[in-house]
N, C-alpha and C positions, 0 to 999 in steps of 0.2 A: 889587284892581288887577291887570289882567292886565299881560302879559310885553311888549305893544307900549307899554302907558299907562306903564309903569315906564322905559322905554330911551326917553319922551319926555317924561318926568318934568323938570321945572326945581327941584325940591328938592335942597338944601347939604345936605350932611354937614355935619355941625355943626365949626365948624374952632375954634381954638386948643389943640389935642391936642399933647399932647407926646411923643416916641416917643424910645426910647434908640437902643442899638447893633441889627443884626443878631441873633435869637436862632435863625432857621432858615433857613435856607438849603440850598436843593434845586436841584443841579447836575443837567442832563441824566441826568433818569430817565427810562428806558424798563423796560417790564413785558411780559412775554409770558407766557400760557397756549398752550403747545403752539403751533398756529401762530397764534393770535388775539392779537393787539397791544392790550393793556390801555393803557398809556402810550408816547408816545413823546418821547424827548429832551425832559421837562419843563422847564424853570427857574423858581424864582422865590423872591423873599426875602420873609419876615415880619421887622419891629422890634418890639422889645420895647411891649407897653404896645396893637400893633395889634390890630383885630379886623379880619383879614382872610376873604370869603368865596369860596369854590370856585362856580362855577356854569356849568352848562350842560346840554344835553337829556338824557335819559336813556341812559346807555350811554355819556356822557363820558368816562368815567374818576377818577369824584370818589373815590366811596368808594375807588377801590385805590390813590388817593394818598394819604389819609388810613391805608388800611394800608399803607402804605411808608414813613411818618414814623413811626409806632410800631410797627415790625416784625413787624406779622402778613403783610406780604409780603417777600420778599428781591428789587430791580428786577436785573436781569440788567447792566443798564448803572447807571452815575454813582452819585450819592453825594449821602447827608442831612449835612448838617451843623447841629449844634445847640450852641448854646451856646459857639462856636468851636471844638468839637470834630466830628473829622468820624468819622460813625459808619457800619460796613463792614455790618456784621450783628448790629445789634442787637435783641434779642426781646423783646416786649412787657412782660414783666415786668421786663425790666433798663428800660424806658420810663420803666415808674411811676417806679420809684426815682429817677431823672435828672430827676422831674419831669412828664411828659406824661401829662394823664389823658384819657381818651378817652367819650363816649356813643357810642350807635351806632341807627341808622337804624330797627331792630325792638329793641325796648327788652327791656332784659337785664337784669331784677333776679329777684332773688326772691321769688316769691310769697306762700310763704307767711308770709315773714317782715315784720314790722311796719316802718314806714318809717324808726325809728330805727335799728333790729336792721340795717336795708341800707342807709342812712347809716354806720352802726358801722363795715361792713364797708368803708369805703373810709379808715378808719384804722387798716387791720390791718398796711401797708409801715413806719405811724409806729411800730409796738408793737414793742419793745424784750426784753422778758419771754418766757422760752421757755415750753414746753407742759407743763414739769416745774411751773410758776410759777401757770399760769393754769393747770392742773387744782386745786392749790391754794385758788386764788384769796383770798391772805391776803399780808399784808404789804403788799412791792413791787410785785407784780402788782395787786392792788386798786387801789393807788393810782396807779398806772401807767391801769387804766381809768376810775377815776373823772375822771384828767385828759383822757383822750380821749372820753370820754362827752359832758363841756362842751363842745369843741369840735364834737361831734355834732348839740346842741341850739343851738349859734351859727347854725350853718349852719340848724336846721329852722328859729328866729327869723327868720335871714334871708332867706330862701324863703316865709316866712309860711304853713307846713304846720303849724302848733302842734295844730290841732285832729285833726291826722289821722297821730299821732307815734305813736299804740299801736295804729293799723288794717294789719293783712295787706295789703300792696299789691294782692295780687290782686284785694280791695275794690274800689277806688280807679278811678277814672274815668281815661280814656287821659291826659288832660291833667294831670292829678295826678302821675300814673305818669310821665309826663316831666319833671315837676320834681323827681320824689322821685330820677331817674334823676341829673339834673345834680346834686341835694346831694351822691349818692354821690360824683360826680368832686369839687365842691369839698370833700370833708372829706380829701383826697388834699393841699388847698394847693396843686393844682400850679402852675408856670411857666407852662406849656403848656397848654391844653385845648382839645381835638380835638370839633367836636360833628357830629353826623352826620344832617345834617335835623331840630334839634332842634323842628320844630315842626310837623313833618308830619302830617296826618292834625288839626289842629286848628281849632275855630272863632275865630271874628275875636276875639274876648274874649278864648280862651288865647291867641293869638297876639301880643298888643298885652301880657300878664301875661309872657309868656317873652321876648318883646323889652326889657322893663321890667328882668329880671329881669339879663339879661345885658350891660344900659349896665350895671348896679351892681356886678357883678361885675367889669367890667373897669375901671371907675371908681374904684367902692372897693377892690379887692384888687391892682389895675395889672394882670392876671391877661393875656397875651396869645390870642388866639384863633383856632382856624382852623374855621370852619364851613363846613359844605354846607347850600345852601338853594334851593329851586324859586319862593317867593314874593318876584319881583322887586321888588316894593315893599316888601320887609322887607330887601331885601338893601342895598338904596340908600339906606333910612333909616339903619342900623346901620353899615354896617360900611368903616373907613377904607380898604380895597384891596381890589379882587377881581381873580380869575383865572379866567379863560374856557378850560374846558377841552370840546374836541369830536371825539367818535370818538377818545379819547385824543390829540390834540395839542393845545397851547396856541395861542389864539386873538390872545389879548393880556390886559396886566396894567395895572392901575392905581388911581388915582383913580375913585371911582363916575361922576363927571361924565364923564372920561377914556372910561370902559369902556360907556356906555350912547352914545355919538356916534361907536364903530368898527365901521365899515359890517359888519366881518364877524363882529360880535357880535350886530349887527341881522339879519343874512341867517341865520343860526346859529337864531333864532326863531325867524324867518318862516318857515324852511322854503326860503329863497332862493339859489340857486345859480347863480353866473357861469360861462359858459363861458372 
């Protein structure tokens, strides 16, 4: 479905969703590189429980919002707030811990390691046991991994990777490699999960398998979400809020129905420009 057939789409999101409080909240962020204005004066809130999507033409500004909620950027202006906490400068590993797990846009695992072994690794902030323990590997520390180990294989169960748990990713077909990517975020449990075009570069079969994948995550785990996505028709199917961001300013926020019938979300496509 192309970008016009989507913003004149008459498909619901599916309604009786139920959302909590407030868990992010992004006050006028503005980013600058040197003189180039990455974001300007952003706002805009996620509730607990939403899958909300970022989208707009290339050079938006998605991805440096996405690194400005888990702080691989520090914005010059305003303030994230998470969890009712508002956070000045916080870095990506203080992220994980508070909960925010992230994919990102060129996929970042490990090669050579098998899909379990990079699953594994996204239970290393749970592991408790120091380096003195796990060189070891007896007693506490074993059983310390044996308990993260299961919640490794929860995750490949539910991913339904079973068959491809002892293949070297670098194996593994793009679209594999993108699921094995998001088990690593969910063996993290986070709050928050940050996904960065998780579907890009995919044909219609993975795409309809990773949209599947991520009702269930946020269905079964209540897992909140903030994705970036190009394919308007997957963004209108999934996701309860999006935000229209263009040439780094926001466009407008809402409801899919909302956001596909504001003229200057439509012109933002088209290519359309009012004097």
């Amino acid at each position: 479905m192309s970008a016009v057939e989507a913003l004149d789409s008459n498909d619901a999101v599916p309604e009786g969703r139920h959302f909590g409080d407030v868990i992010l909240k992004v006050d006028n962020i503005s980013l600058s590189f040197g003189g180039v204005k990455a974001l300007t004066d952003i706002s805009f809130e996620v509730l607990e429980h939403q899958i909300c999507a970022i989208i707009g033409p290339n050079g938006a500004g998605k991805s440096s919002m996405l690194n400005c909620i888990n702080g691989f950027y520090k914005p010059q202006v305003g303030q994230i707030t998470y969890k009712g906490k508002t956070v000045k400068h916080m870095r990506p590993h203080e992220a994980a811990k508070k909960g925010i797990a992230r994919t990102f846009q060129n996929i970042a695992l490990f090669k050579g390691m098998t899909t379990l072994d990079n699953i594994m690794t996204g239970r290393m902030l749970k592991m408790q046991k120091g380096l003195f323990w796990q060189a070891l590997y007896w007693g506490p520390a074993q059983k310390e991994e044996i308990e993260h180990r299961a919640k490794a294989e929860h995750v490949i169960d539910f991913l339904e990777i079973q068959a491809i748990r002892k293949t070297p990713v670098g194996r593994l077909p793009y679209g594999l490699q993108k699921r094995v990517e998001l088990g690593r975020a969910l063996a993290m449990e986070p709050d928050l999960l940050l996904l960065d075009e998780p579907m890009a570069g995919m044909n219609v079969e993975e795409k309809e398998d990773m949209c599947r994948f991520i009702l269930d995550v946020n269905q079964e785990f209540g897992t909140t979400m903030v994705l970036i996505e190009h394919d308007m028709g997957v963004v209108m199917d999934i996701s309860d809020k999006v935000v229209v961001l263009d040439y780094g300013r926001k466009l407008g926020d809402g409801p899919p129905d909302e956001v596909r019938n504001n003229q200057e979300v439509i012109d933002a496509y088209l290519g359309v420009s009012h004097d």
